[in-house]
C-alpha positions in Angstrom: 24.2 16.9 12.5 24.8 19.3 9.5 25.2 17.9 5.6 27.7 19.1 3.0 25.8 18.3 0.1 27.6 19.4 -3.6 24.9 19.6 -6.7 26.3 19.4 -10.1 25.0 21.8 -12.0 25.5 22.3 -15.8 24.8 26.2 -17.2 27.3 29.0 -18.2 24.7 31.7 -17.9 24.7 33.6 -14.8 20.9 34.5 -14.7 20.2 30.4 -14.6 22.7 30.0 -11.3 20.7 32.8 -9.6 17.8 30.8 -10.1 19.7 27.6 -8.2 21.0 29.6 -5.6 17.9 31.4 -4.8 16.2 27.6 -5.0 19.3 26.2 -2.5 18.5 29.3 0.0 14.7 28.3 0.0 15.6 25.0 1.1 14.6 24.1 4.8 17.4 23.7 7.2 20.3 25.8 4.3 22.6 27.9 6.7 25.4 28.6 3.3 25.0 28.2 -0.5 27.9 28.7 -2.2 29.2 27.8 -5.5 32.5 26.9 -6.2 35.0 25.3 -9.4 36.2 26.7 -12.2 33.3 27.4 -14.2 31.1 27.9 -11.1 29.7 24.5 -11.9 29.2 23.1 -8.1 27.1 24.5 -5.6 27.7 23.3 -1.9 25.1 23.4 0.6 25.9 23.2 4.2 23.0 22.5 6.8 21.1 20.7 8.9 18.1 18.5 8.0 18.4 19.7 4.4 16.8 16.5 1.9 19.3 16.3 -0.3 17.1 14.6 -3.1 14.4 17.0 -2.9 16.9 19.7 -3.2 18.5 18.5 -6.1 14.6 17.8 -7.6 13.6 21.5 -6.9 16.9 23.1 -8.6 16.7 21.0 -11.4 13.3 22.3 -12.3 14.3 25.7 -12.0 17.3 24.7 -14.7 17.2 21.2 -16.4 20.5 20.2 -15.7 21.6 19.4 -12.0 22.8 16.0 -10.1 23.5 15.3 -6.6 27.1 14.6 -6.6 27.9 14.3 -2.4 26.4 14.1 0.6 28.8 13.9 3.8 28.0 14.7 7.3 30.0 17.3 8.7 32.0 16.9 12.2 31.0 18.8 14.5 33.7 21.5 16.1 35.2 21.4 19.5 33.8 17.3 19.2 
């Protein structure tokens, strides 16, 4: 079953959202990181079997400010 799991995550500079992307692509199970809103302040990751609580963890290292915001499983197409 694949996730749709949105992080929060609070930085204007571009350099620090590389970092979370690059983090997000690294996770295990991550098929699309994309990030989205105004400011480019949510990142969604879609996939399947992705923790979403280590995930969050591992990006907020790499920048100080993140937060798990949503985790919703995804329906299936053509189901």
């Amino acid at each position: 079953m694949k996730n749709k799991i949105v992080i929060n995550i609070q930085t204007n500079c571009e350099k620090c959202r590389t970092y979370a992307m690059k983090e997000a692509v690294k996770a295990s199970g991550a098929n699309s990181v994309e990030l989205q809103g105004e400011n480019k302040n949510r990142m969604v990751v879609i996939g399947e079997g992705v923790d979403a609580a280590a995930l969050t963890k591992s990006v907020r290292k790499k920048i100080k400010n993140a937060s798990l915001e949503i985790v919703q499983q995804l329906k299936l197409e053509g189901k």
